[in-house]
MITOR-582641 format. One record per residue: x, y, z of N, C-alpha, C, O in turn. Coordinates in steps of 0.2 Angstrom, whole numbers, plus 5000, padded with zeros to 4 digits. Example, Ala and Ser with C-alpha at 12.3 -4.5 7.8 and 13.67 -1.06 7.14 Angstrom:
BEGIN
506649725039506249785039506649845039507149835042/506449895035506849955036506450005039506750065040/
This chain:
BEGIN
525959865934526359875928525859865922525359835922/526059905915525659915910525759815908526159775910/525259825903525359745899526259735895526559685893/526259815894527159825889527859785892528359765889/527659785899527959755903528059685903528559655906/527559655899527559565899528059525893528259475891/528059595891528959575885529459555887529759515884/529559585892530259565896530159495900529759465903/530659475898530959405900530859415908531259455910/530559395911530759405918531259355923531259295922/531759375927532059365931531859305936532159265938/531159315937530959255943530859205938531059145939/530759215932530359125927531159115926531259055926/531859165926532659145928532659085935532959035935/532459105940532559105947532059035946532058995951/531859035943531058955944531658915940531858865942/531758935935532058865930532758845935532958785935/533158905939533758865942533558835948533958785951/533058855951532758825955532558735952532558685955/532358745947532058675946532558605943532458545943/533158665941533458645938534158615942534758605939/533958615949534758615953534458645959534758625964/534158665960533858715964534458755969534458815970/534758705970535258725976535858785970535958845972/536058765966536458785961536358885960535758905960/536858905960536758975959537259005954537858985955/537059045948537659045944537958975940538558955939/537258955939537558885937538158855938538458845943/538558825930539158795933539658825936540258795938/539458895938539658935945539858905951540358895954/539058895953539058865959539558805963539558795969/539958775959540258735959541058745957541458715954/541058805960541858845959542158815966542758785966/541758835971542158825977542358765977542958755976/542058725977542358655978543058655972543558625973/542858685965543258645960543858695961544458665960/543758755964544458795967544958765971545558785971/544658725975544958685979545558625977546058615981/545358605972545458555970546158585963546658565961/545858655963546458695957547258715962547858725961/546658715968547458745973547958675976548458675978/547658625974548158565976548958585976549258575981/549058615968549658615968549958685970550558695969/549658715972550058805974550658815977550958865976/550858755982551558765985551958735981552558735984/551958695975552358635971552858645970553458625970/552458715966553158765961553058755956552658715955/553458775949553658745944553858685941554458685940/553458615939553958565939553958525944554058465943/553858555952553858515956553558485958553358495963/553258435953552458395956551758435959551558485959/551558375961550958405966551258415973551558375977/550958485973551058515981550458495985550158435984/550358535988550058525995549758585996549958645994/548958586000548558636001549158666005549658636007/548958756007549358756014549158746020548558716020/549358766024548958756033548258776033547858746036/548158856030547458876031547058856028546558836031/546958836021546858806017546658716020546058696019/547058686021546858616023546458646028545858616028/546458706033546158696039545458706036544958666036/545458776033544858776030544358736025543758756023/544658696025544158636019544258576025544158526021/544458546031544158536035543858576042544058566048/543458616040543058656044542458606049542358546047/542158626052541658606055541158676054541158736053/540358596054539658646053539758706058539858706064/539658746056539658836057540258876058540358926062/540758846054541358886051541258926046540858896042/541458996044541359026039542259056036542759086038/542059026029542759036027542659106021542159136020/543359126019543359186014544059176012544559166016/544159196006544859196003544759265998544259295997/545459285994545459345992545759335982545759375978/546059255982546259245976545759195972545459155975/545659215965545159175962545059115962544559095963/545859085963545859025966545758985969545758915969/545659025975545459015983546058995986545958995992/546558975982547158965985547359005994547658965998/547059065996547259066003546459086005546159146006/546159036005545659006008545959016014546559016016/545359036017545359036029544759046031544259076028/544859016035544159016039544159106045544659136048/543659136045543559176048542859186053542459146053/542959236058542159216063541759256056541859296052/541259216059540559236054540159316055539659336052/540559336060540459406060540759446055540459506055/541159426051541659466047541559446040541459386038/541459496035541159466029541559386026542059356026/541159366023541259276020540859286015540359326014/541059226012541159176006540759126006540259126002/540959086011540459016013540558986021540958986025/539758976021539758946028539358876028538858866025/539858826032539858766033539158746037538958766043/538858706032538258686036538358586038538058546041/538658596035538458496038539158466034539558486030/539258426036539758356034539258296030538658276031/539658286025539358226022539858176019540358196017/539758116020540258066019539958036011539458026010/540458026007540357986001540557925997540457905991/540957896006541457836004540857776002541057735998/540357766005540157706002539857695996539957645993/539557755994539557775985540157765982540257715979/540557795982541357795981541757765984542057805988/541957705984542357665990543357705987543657745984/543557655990544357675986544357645978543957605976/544857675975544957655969544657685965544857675959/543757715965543357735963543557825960543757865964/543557825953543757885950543257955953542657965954/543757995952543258065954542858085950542958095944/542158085953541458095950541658175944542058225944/541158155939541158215933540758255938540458235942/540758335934540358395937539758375937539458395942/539258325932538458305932538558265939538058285943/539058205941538658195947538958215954538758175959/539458265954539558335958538958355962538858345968/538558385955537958425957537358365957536758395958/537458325957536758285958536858265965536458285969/537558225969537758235974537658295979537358285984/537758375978537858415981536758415981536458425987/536358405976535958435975535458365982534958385986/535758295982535558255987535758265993535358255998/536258295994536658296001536458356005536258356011/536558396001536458456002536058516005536158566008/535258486003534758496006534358506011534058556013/534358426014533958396018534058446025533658466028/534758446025535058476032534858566033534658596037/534858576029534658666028534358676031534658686036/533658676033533158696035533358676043533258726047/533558636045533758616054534258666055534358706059/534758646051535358716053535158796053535458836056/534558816050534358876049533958886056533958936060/533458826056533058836063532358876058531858906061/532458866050531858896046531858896039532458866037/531558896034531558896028532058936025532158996027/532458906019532758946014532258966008531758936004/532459006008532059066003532159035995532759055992/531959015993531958995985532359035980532759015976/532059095981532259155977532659195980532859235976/532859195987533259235991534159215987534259175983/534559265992535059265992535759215991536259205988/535359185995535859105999535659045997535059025997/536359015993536158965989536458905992536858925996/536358845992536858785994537458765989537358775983/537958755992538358705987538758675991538458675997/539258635991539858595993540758605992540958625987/541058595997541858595996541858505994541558455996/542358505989542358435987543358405989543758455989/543558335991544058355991544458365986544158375981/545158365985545658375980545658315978545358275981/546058305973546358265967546658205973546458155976/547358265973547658205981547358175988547558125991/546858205990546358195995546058145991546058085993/545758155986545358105985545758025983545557965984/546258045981546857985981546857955986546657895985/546957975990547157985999546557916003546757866007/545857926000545657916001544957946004544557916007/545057996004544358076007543858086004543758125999/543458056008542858056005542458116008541958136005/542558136013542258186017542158266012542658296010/541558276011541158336009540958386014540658366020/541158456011540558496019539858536012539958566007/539458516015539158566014538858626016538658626022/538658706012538758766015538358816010538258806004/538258856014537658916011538458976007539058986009/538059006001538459065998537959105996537359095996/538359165994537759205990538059215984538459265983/538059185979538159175970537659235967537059245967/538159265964537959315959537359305954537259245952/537059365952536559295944537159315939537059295934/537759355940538359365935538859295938539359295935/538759255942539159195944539659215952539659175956/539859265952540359295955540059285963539459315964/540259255967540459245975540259315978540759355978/539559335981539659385984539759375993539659325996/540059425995540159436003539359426007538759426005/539459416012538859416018539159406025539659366026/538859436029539159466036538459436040537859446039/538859386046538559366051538359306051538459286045/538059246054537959216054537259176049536759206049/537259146047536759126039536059136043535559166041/536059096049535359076051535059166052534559186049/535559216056535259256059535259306050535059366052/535359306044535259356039534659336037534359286036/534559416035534059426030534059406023534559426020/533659366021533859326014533559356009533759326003/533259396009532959456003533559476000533959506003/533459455991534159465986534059545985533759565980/534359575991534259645989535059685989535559645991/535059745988535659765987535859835991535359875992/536359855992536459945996536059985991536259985985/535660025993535760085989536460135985536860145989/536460145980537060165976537360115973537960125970/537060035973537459975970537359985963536960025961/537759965959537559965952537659885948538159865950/537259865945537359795944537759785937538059845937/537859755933538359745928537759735922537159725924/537859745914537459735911537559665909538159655909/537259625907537459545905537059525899536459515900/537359535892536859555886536359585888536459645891/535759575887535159615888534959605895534459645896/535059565901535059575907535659575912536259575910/535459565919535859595924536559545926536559485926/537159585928537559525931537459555939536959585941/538159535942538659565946538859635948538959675944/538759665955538759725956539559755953540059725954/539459825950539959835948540059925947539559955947/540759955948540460015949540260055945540460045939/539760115947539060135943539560175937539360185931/540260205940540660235933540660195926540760225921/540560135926540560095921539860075917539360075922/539660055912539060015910538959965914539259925916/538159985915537859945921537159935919536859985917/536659885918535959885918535759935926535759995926/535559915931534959935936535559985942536059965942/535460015944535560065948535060065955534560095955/535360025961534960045966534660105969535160135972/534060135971533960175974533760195980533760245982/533460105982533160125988533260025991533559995987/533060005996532860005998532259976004532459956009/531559956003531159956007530759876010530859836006/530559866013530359826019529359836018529059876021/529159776013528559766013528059766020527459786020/528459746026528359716032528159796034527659796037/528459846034528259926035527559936034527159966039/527159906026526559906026526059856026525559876025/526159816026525859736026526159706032526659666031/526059706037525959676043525959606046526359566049/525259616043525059536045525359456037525859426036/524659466035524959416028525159426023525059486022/525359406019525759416013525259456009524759436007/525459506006525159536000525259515996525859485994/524559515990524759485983525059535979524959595979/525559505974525859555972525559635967525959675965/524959625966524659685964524559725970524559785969/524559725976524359775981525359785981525559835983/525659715980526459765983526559825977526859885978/526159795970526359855966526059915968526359975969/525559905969525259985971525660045976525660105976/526059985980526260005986527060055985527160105987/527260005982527860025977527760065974528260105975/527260065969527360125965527360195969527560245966/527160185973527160265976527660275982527760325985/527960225985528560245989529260225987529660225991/529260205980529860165973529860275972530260305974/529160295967529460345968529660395971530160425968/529560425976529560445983530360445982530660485980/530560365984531360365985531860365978532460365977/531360385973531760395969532060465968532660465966/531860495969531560595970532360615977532860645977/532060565981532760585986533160585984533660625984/533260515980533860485981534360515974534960515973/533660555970534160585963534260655964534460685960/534060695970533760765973533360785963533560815958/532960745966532360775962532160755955531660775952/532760715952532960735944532360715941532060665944/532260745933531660695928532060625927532660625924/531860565927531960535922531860505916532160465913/531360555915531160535908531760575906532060555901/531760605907532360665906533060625905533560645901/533160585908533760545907533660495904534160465903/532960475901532860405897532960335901533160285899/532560355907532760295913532060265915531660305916/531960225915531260205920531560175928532160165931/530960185930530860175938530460095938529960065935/530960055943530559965942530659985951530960025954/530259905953530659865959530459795959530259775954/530659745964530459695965530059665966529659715966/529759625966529159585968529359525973529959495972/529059515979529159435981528559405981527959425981/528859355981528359265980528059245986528559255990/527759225989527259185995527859145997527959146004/528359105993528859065996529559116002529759106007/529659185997530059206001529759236006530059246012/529059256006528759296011528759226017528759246023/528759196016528559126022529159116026529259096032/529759136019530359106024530559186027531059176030/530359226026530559306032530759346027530859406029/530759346022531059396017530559426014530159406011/530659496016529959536013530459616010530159656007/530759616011531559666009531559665999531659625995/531359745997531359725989531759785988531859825993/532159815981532559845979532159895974531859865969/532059985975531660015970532460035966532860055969/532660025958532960045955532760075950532060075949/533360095946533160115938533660095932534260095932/533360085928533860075922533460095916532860115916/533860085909533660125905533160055899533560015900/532760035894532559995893532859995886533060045884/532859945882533059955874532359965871531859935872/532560015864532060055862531359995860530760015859/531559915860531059895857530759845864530259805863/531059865871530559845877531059755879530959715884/531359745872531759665874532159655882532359605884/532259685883532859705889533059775890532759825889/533559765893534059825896534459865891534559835886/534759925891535359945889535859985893535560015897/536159985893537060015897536760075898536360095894/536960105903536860165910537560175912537860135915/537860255909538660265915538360315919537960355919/538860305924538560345928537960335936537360305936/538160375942537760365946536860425943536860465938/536460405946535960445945535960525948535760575946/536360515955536460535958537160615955537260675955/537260555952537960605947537660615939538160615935/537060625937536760635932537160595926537660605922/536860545926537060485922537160495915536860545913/537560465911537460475903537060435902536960385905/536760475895536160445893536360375890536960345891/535760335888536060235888536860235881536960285877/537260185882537660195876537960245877538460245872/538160315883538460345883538460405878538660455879/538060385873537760455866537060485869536660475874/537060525862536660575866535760565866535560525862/535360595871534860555872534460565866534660605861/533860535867533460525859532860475861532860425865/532260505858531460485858531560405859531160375863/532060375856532060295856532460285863532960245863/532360305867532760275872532360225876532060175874/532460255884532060205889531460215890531360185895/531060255888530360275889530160305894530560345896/529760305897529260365902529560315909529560255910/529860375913530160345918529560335925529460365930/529060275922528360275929528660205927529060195922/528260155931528260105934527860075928527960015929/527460085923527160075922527160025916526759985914/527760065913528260035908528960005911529559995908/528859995918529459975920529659885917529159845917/530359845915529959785914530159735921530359755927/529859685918529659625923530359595927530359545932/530859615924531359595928531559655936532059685937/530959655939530959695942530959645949531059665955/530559565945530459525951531059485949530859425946/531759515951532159465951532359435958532659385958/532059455964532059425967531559355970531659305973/530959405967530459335967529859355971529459315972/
């Protein structure tokens, strides 16, 4: 990529600071929905007025799951939390049981969110790598967090913790994953045809390509295709990319210019760490840049369905620049 490209804030120095900063955490105080979801659902059966209720049966069953349980629910709340086989898209899969009565005996009040996540970030770790049977990918998909119990559980006196792999949005939002955690590909890549969400000047949550969206997937591709053996440094992935990022771009738009539409052409980059842990899987997209190279601007439209131009108005010399790689920016290694 051109030097114009080192304006952009990149996604990976995003991906090092959450990492550094929590490491396990995704979606920052995101990460920490499921458990706190849990704890929102206490009362769902109560009623109005009528005190604290009770989880219900799926629900309890599912927040005492056993290591290689995978749960999913469909209310923000989680309130109909269930455990499902891990063949079937999920939520979160149970990796370890952790006890926290002797830090917190009885009578001892419910820990604040800082030492939630310092708990989740001690507990939670160590076991990953034996239950995977392999490294978690730093920059990949699947992050750790914890089910914590309820208010009245914690009353109760339940000290029992599970901890569990998810895939957190970088917009926050719980995405789906099908099959069991050890046997996925952990490369944070996306279907061809996804479109990602705009989030100020960079990316959220997949969302549909009819709406404002920064990046538009196109393709795709499996560094392991052409690098073999060891890890390519990432100047040879670019090289690599640049010419089969275009390629599937050409397919994937039946042909279209995009300089023509004010779009540049990016992809991925991976890091030594994900290539170690099996992820070699990168995403070629496109989105449109703002005229002064700081970030992203809004794209409606599939590419596919000849997009409107950024903003929805009409295109213009200030757009997203020359649609080569060249000028693409550096949020292209958001996976790492």
């Amino acid at each position: 990529m051109s030097s114009s490209a080192d304006r952009f804030p990149t996604a990976t120095q995003t991906l090092r600071t959450r990492v550094v900063m929590g490491g396990i955490f995704a979606g920052a105080l995101i990460a920490l929905a499921l458990s706190v979801v849990f704890s929102w659902s206490d009362g769902i059966t109560g009623g109005a007025g009528g005190g604290a209720g009770k989880l219900s049966a799926a629900a309890q069953e599912a927040f005492h799951s056993p290591p290689g349980s995978c749960l999913t629910w469909d209310n923000p709340d989680a309130s109909d939390a269930r455990k499902v086989a891990c063949t079937q898209p999920h939520l979160f899969e149970v990796t370890t049981l952790v006890d926290i009565g002797a830090q917190f005996p009885e009578g001892a009040p419910v820990p604040s969110l800082d030492q939630w996540q310092q708990i989740a970030q001690q507990k939670c770790t160590a076991d990953v790598k034996p239950y995977l049977g392999h490294k978690l990918d730093p920059y990949g998909k699947l992050t750790t967090n914890l089910l914590r119990p309820t208010p009245s559980q914690w009353e109760d006196g339940d000290r029992q913790l599970r901890c569990g792999l998810q895939w957190a949005g970088s917009g926050g939002k719980l995405l789906p994953t099908t099959g069991p955690a050890k046997e996925q590909d952990q490369s944070l890549v996306f279907d061809p045809g996804t479109c990602l969400a705009l989030l100020g000047k960079g990316v959220g949550d997949p969302i549909d390509c009819t709406k404002p969206h920064s990046y538009e997937i196109v393709a795709t591709l499996d560094l392991k295709s052409k690098f073999k053996d060891a890890y390519p440094s990432q100047d040879d992935q670019k090289a690599w990319l640049d010419t089969e990022c275009n390629r599937a771009a050409l397919v994937y738009s039946g042909g279209a210019e995009l300089d023509a539409k004010k779009l540049i052409l990016t992809w991925d980059l991976r890091e030594q760490e994900s290539w170690d842990a099996g992820s070699a899987k990168v995403n070629c997209k496109v989105a449109s840049a703002l005229p002064d190279k700081s970030g992203l601007q809004a794209v409606t439209g599939s590419l596919k369905g000849a997009p409107a131009a950024p903003d929805g108005g009409p295109p213009s010399d200030g757009g997203g620049g020359p649609a080569t790689p060249g000028s693409a920016p550096t949020t292209a290694k958001q996976g790492g």
